[in-house]
Each structure stands twice: as structure tokens, then as C-alpha cells.
PDB file of N, H, CA, C and O in Angstrom:
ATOM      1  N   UNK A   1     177.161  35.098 162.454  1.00  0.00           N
ATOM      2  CA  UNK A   1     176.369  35.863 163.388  1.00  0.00           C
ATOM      3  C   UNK A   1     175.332  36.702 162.653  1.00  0.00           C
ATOM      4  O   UNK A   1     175.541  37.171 161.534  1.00  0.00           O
ATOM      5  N   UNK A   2     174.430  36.833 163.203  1.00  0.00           N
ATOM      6  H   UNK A   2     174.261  36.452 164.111  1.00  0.00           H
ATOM      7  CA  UNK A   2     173.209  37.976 162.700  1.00  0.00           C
ATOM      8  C   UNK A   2     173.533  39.093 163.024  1.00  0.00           C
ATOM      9  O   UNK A   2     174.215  39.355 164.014  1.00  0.00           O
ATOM     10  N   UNK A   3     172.974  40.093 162.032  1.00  0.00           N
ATOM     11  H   UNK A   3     172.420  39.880 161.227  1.00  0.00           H
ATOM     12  CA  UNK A   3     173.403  41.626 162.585  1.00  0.00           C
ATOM     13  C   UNK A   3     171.951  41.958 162.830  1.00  0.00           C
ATOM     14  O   UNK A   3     171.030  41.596 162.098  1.00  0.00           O
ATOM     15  N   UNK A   4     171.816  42.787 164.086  1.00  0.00           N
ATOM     16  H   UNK A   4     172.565  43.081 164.680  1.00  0.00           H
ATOM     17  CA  UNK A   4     170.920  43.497 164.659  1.00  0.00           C
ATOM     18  C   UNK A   4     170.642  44.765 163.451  1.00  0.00           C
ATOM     19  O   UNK A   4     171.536  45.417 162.912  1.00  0.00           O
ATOM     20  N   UNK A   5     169.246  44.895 163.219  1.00  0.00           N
ATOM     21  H   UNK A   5     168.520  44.366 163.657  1.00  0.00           H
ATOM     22  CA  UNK A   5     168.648  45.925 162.319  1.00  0.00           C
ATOM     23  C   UNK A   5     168.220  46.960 163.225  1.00  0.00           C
ATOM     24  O   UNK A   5     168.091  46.526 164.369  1.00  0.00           O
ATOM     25  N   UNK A   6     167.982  48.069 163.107  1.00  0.00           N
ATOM     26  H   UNK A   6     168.086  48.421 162.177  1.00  0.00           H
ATOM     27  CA  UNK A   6     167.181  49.001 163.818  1.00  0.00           C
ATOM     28  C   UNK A   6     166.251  48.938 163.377  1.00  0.00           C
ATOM     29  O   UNK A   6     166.279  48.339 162.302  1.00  0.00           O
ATOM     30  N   UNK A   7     165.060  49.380 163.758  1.00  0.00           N
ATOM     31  H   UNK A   7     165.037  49.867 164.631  1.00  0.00           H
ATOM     32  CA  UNK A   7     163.343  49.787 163.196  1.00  0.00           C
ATOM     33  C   UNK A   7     163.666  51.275 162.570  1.00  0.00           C
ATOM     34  O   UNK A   7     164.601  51.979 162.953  1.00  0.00           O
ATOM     35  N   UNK A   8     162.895  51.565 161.722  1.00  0.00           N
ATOM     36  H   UNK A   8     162.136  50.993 161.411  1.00  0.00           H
ATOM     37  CA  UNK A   8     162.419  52.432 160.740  1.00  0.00           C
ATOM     38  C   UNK A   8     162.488  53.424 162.303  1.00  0.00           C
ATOM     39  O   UNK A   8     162.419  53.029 163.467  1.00  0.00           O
ATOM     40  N   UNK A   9     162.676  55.046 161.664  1.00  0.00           N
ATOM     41  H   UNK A   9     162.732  55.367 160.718  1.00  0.00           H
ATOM     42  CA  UNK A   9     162.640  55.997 162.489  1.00  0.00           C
ATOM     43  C   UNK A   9     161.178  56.586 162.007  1.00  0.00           C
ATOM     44  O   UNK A   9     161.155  57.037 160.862  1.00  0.00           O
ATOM     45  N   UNK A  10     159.696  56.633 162.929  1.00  0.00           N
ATOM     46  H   UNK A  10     159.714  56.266 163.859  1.00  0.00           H
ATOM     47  CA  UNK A  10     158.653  56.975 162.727  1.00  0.00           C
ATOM     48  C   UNK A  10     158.408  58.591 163.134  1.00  0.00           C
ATOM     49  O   UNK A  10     158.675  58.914 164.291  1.00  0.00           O
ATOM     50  N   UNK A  11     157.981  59.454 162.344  1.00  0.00           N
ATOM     51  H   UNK A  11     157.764  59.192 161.403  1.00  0.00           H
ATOM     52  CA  UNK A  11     157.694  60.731 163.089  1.00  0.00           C
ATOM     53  C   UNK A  11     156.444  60.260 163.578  1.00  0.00           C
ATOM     54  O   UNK A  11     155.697  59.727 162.757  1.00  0.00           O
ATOM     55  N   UNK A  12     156.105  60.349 164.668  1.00  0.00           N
ATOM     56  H   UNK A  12     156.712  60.782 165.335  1.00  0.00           H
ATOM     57  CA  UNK A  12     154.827  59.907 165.278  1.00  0.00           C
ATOM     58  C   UNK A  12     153.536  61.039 164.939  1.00  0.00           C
ATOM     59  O   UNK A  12     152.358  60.702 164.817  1.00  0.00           O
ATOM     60  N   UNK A  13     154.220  62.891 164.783  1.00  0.00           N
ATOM     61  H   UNK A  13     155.177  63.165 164.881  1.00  0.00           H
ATOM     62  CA  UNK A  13     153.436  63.456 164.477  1.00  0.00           C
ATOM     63  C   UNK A  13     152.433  63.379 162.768  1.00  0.00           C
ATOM     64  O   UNK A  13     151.281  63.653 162.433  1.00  0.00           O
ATOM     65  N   UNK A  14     153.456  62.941 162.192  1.00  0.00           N
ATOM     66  H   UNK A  14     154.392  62.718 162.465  1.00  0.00           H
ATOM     67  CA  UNK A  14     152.933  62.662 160.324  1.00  0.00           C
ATOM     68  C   UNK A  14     152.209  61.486 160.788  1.00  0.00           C
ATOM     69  O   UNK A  14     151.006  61.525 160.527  1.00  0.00           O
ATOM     70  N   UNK A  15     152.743  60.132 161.598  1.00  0.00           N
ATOM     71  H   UNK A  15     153.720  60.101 161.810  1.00  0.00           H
ATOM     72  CA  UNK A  15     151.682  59.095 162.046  1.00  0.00           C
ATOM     73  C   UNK A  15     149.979  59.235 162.167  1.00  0.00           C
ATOM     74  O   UNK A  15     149.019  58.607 161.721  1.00  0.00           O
ATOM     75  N   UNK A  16     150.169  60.364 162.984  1.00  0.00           N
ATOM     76  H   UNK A  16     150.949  60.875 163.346  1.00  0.00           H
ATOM     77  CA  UNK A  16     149.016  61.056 164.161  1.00  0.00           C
ATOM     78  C   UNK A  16     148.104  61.075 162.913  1.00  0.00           C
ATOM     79  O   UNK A  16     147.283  60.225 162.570  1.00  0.00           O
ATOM     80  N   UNK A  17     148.443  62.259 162.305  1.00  0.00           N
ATOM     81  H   UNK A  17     149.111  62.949 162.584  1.00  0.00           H
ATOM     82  CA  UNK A  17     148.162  63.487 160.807  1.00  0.00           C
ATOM     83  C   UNK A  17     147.610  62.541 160.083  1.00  0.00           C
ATOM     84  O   UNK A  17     146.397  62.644 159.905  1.00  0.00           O
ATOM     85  N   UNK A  18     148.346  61.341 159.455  1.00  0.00           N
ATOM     86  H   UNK A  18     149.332  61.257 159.600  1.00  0.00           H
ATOM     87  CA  UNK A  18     148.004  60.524 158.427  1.00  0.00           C
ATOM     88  C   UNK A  18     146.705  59.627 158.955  1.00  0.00           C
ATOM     89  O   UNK A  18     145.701  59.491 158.255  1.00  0.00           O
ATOM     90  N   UNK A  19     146.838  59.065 160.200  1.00  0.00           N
ATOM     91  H   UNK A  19     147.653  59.175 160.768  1.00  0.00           H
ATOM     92  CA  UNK A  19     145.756  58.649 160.678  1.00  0.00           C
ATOM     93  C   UNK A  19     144.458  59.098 160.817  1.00  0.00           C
ATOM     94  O   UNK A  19     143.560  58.379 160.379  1.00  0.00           O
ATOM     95  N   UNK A  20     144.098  60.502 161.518  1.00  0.00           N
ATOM     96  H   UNK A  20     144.828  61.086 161.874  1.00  0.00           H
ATOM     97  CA  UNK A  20     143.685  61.472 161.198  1.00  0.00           C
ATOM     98  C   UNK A  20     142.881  61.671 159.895  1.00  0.00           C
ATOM     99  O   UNK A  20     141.666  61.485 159.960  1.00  0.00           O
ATOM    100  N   UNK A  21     143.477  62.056 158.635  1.00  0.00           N
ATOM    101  H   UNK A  21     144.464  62.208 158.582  1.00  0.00           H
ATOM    102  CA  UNK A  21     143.372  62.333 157.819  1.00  0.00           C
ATOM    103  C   UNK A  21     142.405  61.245 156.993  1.00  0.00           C
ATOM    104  O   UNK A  21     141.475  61.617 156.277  1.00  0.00           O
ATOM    105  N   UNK A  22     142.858  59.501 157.255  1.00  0.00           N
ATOM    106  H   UNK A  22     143.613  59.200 157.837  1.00  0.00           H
ATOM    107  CA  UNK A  22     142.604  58.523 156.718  1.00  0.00           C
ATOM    108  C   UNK A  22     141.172  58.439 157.341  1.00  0.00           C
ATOM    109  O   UNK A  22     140.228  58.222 156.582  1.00  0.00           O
ATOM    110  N   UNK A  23     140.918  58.631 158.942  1.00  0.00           N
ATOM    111  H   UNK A  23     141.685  58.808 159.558  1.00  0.00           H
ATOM    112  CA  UNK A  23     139.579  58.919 159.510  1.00  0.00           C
ATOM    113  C   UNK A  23     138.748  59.593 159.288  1.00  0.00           C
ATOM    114  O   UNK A  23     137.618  59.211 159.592  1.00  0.00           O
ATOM    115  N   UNK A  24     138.871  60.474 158.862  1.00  0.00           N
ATOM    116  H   UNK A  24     139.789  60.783 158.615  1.00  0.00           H
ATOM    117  CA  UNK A  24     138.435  61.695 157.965  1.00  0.00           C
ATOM    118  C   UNK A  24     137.500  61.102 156.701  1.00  0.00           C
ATOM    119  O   UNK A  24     136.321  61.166 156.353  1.00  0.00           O
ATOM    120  N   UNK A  25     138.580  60.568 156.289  1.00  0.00           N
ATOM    121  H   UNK A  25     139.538  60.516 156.571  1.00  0.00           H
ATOM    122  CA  UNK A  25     138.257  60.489 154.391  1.00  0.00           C
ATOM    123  C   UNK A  25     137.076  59.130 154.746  1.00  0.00           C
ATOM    124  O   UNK A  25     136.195  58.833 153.940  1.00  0.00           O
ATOM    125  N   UNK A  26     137.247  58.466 155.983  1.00  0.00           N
ATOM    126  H   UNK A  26     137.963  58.707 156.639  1.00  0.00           H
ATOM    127  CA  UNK A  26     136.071  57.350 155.611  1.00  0.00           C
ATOM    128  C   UNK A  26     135.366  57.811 156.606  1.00  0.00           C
ATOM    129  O   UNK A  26     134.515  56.958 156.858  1.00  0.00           O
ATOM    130  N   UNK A  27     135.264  58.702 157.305  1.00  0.00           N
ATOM    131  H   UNK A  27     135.956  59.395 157.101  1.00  0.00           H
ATOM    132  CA  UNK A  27     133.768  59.719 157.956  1.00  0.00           C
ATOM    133  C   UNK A  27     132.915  60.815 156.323  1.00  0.00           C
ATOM    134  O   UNK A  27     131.744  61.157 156.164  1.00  0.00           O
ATOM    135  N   UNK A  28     133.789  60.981 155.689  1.00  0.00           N
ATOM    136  H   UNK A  28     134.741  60.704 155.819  1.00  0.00           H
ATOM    137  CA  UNK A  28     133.292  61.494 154.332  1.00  0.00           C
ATOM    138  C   UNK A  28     132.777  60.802 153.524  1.00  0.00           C
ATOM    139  O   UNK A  28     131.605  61.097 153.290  1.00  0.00           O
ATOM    140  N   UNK A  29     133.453  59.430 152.629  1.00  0.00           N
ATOM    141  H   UNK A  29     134.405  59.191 152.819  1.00  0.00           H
ATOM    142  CA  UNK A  29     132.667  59.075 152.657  1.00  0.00           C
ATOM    143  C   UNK A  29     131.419  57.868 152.818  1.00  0.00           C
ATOM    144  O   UNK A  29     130.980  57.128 151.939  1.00  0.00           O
ATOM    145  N   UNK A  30     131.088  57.946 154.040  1.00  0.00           N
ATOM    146  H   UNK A  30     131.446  58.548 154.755  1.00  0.00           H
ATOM    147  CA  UNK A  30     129.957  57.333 154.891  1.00  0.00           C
ATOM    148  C   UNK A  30     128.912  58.807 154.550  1.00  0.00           C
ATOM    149  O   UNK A  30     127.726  58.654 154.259  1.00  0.00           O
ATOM    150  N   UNK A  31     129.405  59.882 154.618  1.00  0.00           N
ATOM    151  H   UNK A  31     130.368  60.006 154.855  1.00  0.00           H
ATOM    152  CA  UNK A  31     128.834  60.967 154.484  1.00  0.00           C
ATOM    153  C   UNK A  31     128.111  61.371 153.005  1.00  0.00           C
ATOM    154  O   UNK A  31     127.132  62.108 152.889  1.00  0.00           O
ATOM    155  N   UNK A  32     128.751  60.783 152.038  1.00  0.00           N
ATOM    156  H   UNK A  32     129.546  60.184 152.132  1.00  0.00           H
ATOM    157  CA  UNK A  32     128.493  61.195 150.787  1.00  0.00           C
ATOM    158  C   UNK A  32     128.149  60.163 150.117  1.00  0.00           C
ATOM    159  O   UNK A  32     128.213  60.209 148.888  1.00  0.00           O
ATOM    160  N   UNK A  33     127.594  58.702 150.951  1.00  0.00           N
ATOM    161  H   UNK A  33     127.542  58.664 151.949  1.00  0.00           H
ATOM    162  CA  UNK A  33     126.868  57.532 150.515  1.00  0.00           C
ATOM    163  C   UNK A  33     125.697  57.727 151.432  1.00  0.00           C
ATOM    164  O   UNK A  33     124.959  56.746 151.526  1.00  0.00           O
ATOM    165  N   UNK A  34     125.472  58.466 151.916  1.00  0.00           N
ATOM    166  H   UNK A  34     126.071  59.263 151.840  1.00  0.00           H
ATOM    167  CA  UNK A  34     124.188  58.927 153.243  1.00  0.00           C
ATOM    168  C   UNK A  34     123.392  59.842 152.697  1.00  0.00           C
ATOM    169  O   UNK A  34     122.178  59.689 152.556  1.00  0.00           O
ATOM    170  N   UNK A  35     124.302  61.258 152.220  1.00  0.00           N
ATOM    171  H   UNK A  35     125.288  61.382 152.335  1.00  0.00           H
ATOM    172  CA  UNK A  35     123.183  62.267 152.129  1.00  0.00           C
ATOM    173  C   UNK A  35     123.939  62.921 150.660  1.00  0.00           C
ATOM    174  O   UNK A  35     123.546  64.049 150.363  1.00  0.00           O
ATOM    175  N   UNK A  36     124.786  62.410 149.912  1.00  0.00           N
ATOM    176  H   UNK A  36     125.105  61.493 150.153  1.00  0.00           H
ATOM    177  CA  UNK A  36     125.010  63.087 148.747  1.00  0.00           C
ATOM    178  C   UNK A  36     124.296  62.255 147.590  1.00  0.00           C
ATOM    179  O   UNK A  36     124.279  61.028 147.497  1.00  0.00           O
ATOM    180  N   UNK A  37     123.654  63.265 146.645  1.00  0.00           N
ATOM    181  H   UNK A  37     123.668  64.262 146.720  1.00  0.00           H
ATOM    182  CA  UNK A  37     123.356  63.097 145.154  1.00  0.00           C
ATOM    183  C   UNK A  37     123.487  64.132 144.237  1.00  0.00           C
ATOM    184  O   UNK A  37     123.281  65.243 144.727  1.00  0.00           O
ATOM    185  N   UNK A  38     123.857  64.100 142.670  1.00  0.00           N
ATOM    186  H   UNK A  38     124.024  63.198 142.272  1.00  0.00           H
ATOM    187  CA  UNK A  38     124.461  64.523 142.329  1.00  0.00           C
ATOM    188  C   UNK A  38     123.805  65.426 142.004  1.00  0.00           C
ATOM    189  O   UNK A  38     122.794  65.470 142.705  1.00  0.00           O
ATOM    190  N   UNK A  39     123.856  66.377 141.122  1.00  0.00           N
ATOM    191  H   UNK A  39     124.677  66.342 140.553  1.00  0.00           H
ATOM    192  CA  UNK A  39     123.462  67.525 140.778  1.00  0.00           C
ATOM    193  C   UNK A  39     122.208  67.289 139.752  1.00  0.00           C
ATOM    194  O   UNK A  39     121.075  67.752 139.879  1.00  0.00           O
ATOM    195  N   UNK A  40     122.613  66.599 138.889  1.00  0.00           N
ATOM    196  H   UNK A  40     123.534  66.223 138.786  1.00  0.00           H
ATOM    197  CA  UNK A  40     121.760  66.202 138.219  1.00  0.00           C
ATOM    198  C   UNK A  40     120.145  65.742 138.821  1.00  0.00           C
ATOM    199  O   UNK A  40     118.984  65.922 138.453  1.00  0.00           O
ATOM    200  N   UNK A  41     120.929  64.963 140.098  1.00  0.00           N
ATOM    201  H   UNK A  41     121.872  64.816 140.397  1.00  0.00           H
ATOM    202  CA  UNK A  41     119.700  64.111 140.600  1.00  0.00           C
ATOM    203  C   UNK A  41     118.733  65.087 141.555  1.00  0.00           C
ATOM    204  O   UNK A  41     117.613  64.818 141.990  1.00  0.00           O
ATOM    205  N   UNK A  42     119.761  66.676 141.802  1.00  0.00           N
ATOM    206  H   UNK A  42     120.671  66.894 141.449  1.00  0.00           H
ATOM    207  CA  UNK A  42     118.827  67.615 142.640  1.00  0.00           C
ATOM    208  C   UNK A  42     118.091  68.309 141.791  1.00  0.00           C
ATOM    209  O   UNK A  42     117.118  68.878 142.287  1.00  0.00           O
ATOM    210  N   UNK A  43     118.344  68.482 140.173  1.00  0.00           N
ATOM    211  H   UNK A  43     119.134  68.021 139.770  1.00  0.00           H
ATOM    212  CA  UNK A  43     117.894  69.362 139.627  1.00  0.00           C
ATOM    213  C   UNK A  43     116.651  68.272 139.083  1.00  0.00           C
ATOM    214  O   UNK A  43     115.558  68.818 138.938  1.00  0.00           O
ATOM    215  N   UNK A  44     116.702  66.980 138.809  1.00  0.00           N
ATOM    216  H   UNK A  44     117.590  66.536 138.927  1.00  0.00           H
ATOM    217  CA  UNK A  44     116.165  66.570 138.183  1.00  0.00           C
ATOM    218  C   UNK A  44     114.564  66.137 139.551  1.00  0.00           C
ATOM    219  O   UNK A  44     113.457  65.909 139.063  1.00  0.00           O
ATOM    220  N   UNK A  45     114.753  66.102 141.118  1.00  0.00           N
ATOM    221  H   UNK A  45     115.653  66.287 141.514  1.00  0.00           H
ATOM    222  CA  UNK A  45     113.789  66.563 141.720  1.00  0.00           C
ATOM    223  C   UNK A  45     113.069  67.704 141.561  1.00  0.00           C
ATOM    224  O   UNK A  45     111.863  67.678 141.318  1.00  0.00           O
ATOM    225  N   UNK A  46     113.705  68.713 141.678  1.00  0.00           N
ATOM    226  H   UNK A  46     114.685  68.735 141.875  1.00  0.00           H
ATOM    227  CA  UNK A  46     113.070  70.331 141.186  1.00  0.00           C
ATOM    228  C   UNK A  46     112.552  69.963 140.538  1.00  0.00           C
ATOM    229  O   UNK A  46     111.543  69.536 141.099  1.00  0.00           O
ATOM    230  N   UNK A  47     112.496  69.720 139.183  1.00  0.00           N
ATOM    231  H   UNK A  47     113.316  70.067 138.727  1.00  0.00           H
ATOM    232  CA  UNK A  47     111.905  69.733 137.931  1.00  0.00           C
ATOM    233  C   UNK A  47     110.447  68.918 138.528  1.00  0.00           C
ATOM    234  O   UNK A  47     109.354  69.389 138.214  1.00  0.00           O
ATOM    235  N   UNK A  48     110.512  67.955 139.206  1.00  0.00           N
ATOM    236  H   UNK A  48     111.400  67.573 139.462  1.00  0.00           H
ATOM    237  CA  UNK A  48     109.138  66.951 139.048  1.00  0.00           C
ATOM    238  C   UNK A  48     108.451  67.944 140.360  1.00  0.00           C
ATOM    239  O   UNK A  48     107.229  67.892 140.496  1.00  0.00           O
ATOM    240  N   UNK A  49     109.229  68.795 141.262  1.00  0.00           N
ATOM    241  H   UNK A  49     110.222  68.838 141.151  1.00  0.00           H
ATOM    242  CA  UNK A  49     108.332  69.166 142.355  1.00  0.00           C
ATOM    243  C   UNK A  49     107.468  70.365 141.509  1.00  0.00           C
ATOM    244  O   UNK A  49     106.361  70.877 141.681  1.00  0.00           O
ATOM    245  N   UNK A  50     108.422  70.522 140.626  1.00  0.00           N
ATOM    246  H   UNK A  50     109.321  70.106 140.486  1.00  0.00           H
ATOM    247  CA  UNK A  50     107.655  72.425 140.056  1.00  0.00           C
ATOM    248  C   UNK A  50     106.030  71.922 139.080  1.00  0.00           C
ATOM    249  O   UNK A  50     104.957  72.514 139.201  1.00  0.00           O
ATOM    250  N   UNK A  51     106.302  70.626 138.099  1.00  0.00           N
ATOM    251  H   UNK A  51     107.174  70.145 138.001  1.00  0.00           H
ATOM    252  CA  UNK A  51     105.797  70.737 137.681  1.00  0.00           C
ATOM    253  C   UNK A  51     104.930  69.924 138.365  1.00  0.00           C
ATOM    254  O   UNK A  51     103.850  70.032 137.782  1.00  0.00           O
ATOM    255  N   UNK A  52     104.800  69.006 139.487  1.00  0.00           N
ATOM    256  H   UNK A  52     105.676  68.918 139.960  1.00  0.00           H
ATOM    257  CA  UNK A  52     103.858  68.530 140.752  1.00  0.00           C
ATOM    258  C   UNK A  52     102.834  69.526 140.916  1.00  0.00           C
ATOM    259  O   UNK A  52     101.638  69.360 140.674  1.00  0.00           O
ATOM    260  N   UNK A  53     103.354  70.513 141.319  1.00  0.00           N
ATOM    261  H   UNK A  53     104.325  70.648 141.515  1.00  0.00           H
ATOM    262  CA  UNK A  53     102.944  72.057 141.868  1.00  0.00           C
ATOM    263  C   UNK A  53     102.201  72.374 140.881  1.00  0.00           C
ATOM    264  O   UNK A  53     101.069  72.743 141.193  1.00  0.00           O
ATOM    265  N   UNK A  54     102.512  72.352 139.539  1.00  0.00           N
ATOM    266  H   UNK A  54     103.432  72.053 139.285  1.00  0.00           H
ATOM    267  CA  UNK A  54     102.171  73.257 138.521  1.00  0.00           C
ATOM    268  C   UNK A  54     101.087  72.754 137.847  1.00  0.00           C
ATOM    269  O   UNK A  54     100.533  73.591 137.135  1.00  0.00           O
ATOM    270  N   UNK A  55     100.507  71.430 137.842  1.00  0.00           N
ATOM    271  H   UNK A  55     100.957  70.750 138.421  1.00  0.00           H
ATOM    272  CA  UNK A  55      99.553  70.727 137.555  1.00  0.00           C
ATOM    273  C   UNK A  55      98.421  70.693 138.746  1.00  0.00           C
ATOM    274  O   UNK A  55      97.256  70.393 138.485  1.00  0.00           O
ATOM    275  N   UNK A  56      98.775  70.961 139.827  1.00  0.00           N
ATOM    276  H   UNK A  56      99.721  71.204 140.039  1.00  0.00           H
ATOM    277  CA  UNK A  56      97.692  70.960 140.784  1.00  0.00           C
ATOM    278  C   UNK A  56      97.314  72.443 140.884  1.00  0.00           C
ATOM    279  O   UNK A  56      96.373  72.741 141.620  1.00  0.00           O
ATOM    280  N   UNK A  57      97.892  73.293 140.281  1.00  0.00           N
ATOM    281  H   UNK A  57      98.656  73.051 139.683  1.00  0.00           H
ATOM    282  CA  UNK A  57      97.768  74.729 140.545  1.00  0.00           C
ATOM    283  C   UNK A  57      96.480  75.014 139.296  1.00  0.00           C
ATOM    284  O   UNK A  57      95.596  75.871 139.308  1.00  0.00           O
ATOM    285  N   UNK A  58      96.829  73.740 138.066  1.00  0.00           N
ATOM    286  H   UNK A  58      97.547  73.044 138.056  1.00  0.00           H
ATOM    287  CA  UNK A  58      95.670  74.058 136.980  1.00  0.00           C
ATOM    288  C   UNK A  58      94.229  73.493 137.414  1.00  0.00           C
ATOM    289  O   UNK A  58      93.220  73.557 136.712  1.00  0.00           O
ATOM    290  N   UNK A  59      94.308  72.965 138.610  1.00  0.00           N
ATOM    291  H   UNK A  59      95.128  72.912 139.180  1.00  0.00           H
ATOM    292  CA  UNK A  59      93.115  72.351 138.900  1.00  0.00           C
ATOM    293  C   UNK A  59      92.641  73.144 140.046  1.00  0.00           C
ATOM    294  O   UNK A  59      91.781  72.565 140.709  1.00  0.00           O
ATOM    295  N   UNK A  60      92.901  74.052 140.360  1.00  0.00           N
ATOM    296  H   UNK A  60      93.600  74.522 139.821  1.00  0.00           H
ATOM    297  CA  UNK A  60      92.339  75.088 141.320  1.00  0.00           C
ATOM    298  C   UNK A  60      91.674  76.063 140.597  1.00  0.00           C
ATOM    299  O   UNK A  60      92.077  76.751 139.659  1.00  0.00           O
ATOM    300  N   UNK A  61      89.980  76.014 141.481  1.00  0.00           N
ATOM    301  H   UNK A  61      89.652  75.455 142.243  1.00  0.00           H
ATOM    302  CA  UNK A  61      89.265  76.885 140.994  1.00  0.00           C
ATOM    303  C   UNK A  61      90.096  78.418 141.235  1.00  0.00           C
ATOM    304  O   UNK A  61      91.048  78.597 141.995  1.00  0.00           O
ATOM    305  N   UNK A  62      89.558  79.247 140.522  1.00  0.00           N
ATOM    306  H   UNK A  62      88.784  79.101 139.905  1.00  0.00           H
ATOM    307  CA  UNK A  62      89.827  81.059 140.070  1.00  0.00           C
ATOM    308  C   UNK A  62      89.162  81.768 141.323  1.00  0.00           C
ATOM    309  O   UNK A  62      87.948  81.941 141.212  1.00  0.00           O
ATOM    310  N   UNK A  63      89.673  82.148 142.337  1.00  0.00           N
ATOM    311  H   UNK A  63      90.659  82.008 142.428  1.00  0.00           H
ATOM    312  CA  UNK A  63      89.186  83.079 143.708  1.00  0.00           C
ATOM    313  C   UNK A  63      88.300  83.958 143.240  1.00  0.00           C
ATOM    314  O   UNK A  63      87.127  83.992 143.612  1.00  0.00           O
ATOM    315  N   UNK A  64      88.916  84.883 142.218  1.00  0.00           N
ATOM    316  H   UNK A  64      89.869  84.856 141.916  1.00  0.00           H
ATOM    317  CA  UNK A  64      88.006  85.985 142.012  1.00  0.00           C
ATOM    318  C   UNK A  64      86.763  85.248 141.639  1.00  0.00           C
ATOM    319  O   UNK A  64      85.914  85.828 142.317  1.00  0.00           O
ATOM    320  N   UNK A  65      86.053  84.168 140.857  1.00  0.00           N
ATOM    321  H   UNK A  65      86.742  83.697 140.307  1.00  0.00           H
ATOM    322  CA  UNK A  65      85.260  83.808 140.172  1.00  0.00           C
ATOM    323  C   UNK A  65      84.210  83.774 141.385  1.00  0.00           C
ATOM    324  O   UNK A  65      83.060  84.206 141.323  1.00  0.00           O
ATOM    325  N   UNK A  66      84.796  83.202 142.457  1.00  0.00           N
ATOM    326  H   UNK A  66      85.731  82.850 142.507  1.00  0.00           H
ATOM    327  CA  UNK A  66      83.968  82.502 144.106  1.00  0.00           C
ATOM    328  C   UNK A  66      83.440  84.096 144.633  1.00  0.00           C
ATOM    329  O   UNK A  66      82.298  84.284 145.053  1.00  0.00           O
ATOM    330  N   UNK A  67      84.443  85.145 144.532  1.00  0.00           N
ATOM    331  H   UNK A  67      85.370  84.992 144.191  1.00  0.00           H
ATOM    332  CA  UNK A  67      84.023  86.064 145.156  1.00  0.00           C
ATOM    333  C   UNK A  67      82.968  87.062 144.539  1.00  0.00           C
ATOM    334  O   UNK A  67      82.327  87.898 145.176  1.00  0.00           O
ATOM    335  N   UNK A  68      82.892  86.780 142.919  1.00  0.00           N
ATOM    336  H   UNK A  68      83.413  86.101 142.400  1.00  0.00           H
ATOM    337  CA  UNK A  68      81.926  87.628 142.406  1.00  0.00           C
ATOM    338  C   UNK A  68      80.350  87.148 142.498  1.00  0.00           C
ATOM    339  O   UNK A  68      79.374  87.649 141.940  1.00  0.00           O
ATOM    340  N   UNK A  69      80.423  85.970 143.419  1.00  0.00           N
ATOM    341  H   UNK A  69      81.216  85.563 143.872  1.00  0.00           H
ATOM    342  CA  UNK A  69      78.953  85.366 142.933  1.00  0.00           C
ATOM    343  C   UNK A  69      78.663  84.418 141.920  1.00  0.00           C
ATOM    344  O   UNK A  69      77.447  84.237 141.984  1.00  0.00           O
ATOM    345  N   UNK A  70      79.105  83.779 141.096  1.00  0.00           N
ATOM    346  H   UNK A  70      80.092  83.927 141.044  1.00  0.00           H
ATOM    347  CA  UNK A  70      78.834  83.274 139.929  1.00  0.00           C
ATOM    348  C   UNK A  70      78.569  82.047 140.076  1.00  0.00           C
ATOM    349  O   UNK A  70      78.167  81.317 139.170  1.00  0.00           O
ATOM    350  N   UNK A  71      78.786  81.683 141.324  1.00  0.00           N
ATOM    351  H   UNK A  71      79.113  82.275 142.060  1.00  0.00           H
ATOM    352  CA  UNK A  71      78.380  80.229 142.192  1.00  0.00           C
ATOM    353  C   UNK A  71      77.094  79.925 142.275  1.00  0.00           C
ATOM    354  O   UNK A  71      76.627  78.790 142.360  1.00  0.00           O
ATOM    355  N   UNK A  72      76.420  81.097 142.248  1.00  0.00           N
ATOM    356  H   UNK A  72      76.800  82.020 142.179  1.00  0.00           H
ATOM    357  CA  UNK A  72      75.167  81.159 143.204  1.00  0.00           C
ATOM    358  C   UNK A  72      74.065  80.365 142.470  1.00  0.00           C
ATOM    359  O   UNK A  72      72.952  80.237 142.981  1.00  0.00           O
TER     360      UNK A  72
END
């Protein structure tokens, strides 16, 4: 004769939790293949915006120069 097994006793709440949790971690990351880069890669933007900035700032005429007349 076969003997009848029972099924595993499930806490349904750790079920819930773990499920949960597992939903989580692949809403994160979808999240951190979307809008994360690393530190490096934020500092290493800064760097090209400052000096973007900082090269177009040497090509701007001198205000005071316009306002003294020297145009004329």
C-alpha cells in the first residue's frame, strides 16, 4: 500500500512577505537599469558641463569694455 504524505505546512504570511519582497527587488532593479549611473559617471558629467561652461565663458566679450565706449 502507499502511504499518504501531507503537503509542507506554508505560513502564507512569510509567502505574502517573500513575494512582496521578490517584487520589489525586480521593480528596483528595472529602476537602477533606467535611471542609475554611477558616481563616477555623475562626476565625470560635471566635469565636461563646468568646463563646457568655462570655455564659452572665455569667449564672451568684457561688459564693462561695451559700457565704457571703446566700441565706438
Amino acid at each position: 500500500m502507499m502511504e499518504a504524505h501531507m503537503a509542507d505546512v506554508i505560513n502564507l504570511k512569510r509567502f505574502k512577505k517573500r513575494s512582496e519582497r521578490e517584487q520589489s527587488a525586480k521593480l528596483a532593479d528595472a529602476n537602477r537599469a533606467r535611471f542609475g549611473r554611477t558616481k563616477a559617471e555623475r562626476a565625470l558629467d560635471e566635469n565636461r558641463k563646468d568646463r563646457a561652461g568655462n570655455l564659452l565663458d572665455q569667449h564672451l566679450l568684457d561688459q564693462h569694455k561695451l559700457d565704457d565706449g571703446d566700441a565706438s
